[in-house]
C-alpha positions as CSV (number, residue, x, y, z in Angstrom):
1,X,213.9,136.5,85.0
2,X,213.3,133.4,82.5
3,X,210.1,132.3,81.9
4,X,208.9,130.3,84.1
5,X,207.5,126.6,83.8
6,X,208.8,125.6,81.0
7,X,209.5,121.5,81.5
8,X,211.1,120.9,78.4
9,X,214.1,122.9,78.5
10,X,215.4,121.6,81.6
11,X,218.4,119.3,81.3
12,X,217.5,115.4,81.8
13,X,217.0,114.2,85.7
14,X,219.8,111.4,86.7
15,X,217.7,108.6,88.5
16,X,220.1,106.7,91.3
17,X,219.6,104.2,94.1
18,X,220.6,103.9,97.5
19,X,219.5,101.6,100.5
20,X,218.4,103.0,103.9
21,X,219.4,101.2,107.5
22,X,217.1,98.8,107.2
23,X,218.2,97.8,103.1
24,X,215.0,99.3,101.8
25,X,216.0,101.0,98.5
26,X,215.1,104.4,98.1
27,X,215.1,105.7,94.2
28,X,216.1,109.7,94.4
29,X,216.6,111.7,91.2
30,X,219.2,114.9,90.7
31,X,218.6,117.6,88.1
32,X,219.3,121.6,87.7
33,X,222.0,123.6,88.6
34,X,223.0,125.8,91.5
35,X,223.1,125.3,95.5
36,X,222.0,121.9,96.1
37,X,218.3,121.7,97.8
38,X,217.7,118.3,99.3
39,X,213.5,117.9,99.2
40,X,212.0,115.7,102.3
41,X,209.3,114.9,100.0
42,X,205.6,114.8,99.9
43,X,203.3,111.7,100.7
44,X,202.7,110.9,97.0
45,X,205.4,110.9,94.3
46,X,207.0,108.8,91.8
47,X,210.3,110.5,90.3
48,X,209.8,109.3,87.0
49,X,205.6,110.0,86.6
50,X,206.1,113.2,87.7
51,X,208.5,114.5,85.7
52,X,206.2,115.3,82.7
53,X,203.0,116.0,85.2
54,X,200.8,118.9,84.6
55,X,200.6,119.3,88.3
56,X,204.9,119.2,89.0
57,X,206.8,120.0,86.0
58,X,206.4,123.9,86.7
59,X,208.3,123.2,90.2
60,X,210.8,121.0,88.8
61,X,211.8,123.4,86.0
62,X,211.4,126.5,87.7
63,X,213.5,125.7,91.0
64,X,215.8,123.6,88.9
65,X,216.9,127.4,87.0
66,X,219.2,128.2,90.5
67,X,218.6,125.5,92.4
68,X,220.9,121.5,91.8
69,X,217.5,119.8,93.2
70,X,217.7,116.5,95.0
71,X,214.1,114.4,95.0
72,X,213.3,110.8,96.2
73,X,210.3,108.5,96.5
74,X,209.7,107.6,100.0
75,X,209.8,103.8,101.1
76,X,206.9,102.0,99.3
77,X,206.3,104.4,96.6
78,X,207.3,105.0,93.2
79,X,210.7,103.7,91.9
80,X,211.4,102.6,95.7
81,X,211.2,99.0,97.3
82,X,207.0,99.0,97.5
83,X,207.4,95.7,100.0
84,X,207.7,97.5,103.1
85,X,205.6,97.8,106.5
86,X,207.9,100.1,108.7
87,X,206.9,103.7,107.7
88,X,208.2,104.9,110.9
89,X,209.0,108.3,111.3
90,X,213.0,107.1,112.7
91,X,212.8,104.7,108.7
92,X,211.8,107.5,107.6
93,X,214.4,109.9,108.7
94,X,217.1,106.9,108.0
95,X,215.6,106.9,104.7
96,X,216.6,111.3,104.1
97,X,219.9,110.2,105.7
98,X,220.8,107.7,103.4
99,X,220.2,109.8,100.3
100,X,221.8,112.4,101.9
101,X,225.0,110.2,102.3
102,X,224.5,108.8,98.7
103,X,223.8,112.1,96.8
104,X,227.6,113.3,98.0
105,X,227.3,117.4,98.7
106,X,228.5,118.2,102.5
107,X,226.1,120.8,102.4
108,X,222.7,122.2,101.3
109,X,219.5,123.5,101.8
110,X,216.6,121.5,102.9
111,X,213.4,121.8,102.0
112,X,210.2,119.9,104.1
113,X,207.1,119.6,101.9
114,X,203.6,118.7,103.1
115,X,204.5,115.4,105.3
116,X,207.9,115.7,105.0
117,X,207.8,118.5,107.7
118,X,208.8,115.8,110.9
119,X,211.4,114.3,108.9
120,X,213.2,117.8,107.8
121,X,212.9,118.9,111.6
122,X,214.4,115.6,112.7
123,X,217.3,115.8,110.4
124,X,218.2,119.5,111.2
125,X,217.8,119.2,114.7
126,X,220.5,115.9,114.0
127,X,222.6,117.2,111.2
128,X,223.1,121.1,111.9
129,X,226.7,120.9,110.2
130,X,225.1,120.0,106.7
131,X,221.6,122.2,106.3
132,X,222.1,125.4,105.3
133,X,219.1,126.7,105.1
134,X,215.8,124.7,105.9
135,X,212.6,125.7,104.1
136,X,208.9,124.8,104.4
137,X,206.2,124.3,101.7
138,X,203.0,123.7,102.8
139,X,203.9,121.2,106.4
140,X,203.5,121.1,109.7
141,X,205.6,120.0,112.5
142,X,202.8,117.6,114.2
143,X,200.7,115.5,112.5
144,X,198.3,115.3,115.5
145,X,198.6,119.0,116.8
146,X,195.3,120.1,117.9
147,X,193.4,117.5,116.0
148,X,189.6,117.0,117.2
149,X,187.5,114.2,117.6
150,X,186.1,115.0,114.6
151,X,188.9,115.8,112.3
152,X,189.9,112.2,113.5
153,X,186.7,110.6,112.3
154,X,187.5,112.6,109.1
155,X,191.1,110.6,108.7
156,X,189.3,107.4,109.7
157,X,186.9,108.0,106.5
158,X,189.4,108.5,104.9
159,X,191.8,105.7,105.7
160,X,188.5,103.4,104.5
161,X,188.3,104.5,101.1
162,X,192.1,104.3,100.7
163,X,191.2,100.6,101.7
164,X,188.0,100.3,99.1
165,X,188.5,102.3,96.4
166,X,192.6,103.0,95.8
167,X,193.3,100.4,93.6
168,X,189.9,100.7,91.6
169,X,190.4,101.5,87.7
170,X,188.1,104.5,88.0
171,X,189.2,107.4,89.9
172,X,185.7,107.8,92.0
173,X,187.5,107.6,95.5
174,X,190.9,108.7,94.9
175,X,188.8,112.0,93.3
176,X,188.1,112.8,96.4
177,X,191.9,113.2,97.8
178,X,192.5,115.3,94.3
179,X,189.2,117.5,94.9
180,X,190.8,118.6,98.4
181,X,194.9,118.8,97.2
182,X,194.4,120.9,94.4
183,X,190.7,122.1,94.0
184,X,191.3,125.0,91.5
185,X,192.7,123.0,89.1
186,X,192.0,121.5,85.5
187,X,190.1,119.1,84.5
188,X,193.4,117.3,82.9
189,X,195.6,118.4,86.5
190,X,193.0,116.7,88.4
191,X,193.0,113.4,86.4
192,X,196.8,113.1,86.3
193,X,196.3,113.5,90.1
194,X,194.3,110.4,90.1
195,X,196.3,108.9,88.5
196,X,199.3,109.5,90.5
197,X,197.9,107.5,93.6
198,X,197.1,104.5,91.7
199,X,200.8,104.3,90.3
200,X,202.5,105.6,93.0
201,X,201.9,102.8,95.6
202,X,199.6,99.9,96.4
203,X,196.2,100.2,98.6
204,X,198.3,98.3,101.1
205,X,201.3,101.2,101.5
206,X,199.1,104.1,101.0
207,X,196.7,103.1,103.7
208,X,199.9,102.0,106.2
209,X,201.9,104.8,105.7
210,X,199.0,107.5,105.8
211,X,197.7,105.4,109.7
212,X,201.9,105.4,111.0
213,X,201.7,109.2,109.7
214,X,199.0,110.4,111.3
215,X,201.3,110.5,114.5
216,X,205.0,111.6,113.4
217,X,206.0,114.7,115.4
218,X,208.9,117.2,116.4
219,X,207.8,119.7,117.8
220,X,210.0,119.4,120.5
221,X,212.8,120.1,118.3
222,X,211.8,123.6,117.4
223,X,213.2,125.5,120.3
224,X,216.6,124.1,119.2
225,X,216.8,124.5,115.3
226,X,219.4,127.5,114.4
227,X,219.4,127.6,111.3
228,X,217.7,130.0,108.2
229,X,214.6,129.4,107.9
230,X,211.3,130.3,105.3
231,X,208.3,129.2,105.2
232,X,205.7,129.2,102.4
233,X,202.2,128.3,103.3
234,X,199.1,128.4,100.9
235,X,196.3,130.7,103.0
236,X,193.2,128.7,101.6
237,X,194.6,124.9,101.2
238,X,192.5,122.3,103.1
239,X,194.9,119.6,103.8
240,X,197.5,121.3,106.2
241,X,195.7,124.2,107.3
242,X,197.5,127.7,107.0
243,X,197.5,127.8,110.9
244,X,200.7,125.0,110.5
245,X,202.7,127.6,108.7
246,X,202.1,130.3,111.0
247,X,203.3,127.9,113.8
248,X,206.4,126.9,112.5
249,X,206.7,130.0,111.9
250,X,206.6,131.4,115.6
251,X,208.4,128.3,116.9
252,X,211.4,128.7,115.4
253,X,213.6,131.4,115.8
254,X,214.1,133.8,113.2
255,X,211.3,132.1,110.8
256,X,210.4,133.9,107.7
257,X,206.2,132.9,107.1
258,X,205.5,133.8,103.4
259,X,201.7,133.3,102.8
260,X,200.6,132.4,99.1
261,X,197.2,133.1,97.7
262,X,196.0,129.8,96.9
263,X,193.3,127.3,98.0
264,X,195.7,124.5,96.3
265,X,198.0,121.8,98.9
266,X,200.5,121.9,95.4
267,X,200.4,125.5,94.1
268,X,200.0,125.3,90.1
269,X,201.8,127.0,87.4
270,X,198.7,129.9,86.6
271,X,198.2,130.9,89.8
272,X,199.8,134.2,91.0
273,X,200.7,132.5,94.4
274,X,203.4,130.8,91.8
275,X,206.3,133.7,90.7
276,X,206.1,134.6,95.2
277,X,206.9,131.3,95.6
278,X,209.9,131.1,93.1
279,X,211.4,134.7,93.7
280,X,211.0,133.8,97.6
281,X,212.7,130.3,96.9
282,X,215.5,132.0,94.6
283,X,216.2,134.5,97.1
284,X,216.2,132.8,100.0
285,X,218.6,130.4,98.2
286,X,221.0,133.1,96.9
287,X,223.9,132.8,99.8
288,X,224.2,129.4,99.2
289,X,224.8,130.0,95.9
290,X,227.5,132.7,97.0
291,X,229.1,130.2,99.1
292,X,229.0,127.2,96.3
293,X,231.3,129.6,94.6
294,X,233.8,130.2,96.9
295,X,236.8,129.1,97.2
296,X,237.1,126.4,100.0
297,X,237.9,127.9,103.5
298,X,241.2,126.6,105.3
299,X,240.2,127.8,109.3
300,X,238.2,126.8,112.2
301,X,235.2,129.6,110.4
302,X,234.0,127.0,108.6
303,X,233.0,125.0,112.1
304,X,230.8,127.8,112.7
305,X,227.0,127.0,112.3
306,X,224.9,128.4,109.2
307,X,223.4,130.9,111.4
308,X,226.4,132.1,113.2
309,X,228.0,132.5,109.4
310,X,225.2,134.4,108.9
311,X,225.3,136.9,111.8
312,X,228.9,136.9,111.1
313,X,228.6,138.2,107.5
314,X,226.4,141.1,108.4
315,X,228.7,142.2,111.1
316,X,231.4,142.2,108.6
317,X,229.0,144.2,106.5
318,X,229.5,146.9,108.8
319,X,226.1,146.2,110.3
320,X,225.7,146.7,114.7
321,X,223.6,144.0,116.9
322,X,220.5,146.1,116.5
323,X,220.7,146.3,112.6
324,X,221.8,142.4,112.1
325,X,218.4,141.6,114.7
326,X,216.4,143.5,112.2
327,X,217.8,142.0,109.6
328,X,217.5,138.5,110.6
329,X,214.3,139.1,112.4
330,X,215.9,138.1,115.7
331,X,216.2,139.7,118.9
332,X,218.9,141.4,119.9
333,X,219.7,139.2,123.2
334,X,219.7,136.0,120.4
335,X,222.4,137.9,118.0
336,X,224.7,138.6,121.2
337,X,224.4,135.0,121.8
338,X,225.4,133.8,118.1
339,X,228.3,136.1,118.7
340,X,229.6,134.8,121.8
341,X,229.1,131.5,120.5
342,X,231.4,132.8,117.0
343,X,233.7,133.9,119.8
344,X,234.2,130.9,121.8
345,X,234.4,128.8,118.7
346,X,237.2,130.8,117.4
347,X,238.7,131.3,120.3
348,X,239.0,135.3,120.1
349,X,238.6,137.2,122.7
350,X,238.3,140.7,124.4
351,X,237.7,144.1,122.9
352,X,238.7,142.8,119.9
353,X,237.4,139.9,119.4
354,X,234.4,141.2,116.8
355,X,237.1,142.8,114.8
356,X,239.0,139.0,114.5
357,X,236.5,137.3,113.8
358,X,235.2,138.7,111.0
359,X,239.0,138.8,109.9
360,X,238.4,135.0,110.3
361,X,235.8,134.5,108.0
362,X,237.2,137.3,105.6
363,X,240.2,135.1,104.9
364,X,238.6,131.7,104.9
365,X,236.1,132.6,102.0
């Protein structure tokens, strides 16, 4: 494997500009090579500031090795239109759509980060034809699951010194957002961190978005996600509690919950939580990468979904319903169903109808 983390020899980020539903522009940036990954992105970023960061140019380089990565600044931050009010989760979710649209590939992986969770349910629960594979780093699919009375008093305190101290030259409040997002860091990681809120958005948008936040949800679109799924949850951090990865993880079939050794929200470069987090990323990744490279497909096997393709492959492989299950970490009663859903789709039928279909998808890939 390369080394990893190293910033500078990663080929140039394009920076382009779309507008969402409402004509709020969303700046999103495209660099590396590979399967495209589609990132529903964080609460703080600006494409441009972090691109150099001590805190993000290990991810972008590293995932940008196998990976064609697709970024943006949410509405009101960084390069995007900062005069907006509606951080809604459905402007939200217009906003991943129309970057989607703009960005041109028919298909790719998604990845939810931190707040971004709701918004990558939402659009794989709405787009199943175009995500591959979803993935989640450090999210949650409720902002208000199982919240207390006093873990709302917390997020009150905390909306008031977004309000006093976020736009103040010294870093004395916004310190204490840094201290809990990445409190093994440097010296130098945590002062580019402060530095990041103040130039990221205004006092006004941070403390907006972060109160229309606090109660985006979709849960209720778990039970219906088919899709691949990983998820990558840091044990220790403090602002999304390792309990959210473990849920997403048992609320969505056949999850994959990789937990990473770290107390950090944004897992740095030094820590050993790091090289998991690529080599799980990389592999995870590595069929759609297989696909990229294949010839386009001419029959109905292309309609099927990402999971069916998948269940499909492994029976080609030779593999039985008890093997793919284990494989997949599904049951065996859901892998019947993928099947008969293969079946229906393309129209195949009877005792042979396993044998066709993975005749099917032989000749279109």
């Amino acid at each position: 494997m390369p080394a990893l983390g190293r910033a500078s020899t990663s080929p140039p980020q394009e920076v382009r500009f779309c507008r969402s539903a409402d004509g709020v522009r969303i700046a999103y940036a495209v660099h590396g090579s590979g399967p495209p990954l589609l990132i529903s992105t964080c609460w703080l970023s600006h494409l441009q500031f972090d691109w150099d960061s001590p805190v993000w140019r290990h991810f972008l380089a590293d995932i940008g090795r196998f990976a064609t990565v697709i970024r943006f600044d949410e509405r009101g931050y960084g390069l995007s239109d900062w005069d907006v009010t509606d951080f809604s989760l459905e402007m939200r979710l217009a906003d991943l759509e129309a970057v989607a649209d703009d960005a041109g590939y028919p298909r790719f992986a998604l990845m939810a980060m931190a707040q971004g969770g709701p918004v990558g349910i939402r659009y794989a629960t709405a787009h199943p034809d175009r995500v591959t594979r979803l993935l989640f780093y450090n999210s949650y699919a409720d902002a208000a699951r199982g919240i207390t009375p006093e873990e709302i008093e917390i997020e009150d305190t905390f909306d008031q010194m977004i309000k006093v101290g976020w736009a103040r030259p010294d870093s004395t409040f916004r310190r204490v957002f840094t201290s809990l997002l990445i409190p093994q860091a440097t010296e130098e990681q945590k002062g580019w961190l402060d530095e990041l809120m103040r130039v990221s958005a205004s006092a006004t948008t941070a403390y907006a978005s972060r109160q229309q936040r606090r109660h985006h949800g979709a849960i209720e679109c778990l039970p219906s996600l088919d899709v691949p799924t990983l998820v990558l949850h840091a044990t220790g951090e403090q602002i999304n509690g390792f309990d959210e990865g473990r849920f997403l993880a048992t609320s969505i079939d056949g999850a994959r919950l990789v937990p990473l050794d770290s107390e950090n929200h944004i897992v740095l470069e030094d820590e050993p939580a790091w090289p998991v987090f690529v080599r799980e990323v990389e592999a995870f990744l590595a069929l759609d990468r297989e696909l990229a490279t294949a010839p386009p497909a001419t029959t109905s096997a292309l309609d099927l979904s990402p999971r069916e393709r998948e269940v499909l492959s492994l029976a080609a492989q030779g593999l039985d319903n008890d093997d793919i299950a284990g494989e997949l970490h599904l049951s065996v009663r859901t892998v019947e169903r993928h099947l008969q859903n293969v079946y229906v789709k393309l129209d195949v039928q009877g005792r042979s109808a396993r044998a066709a279909a993975v005749a099917r998808l032989l000749t279109s890939a």
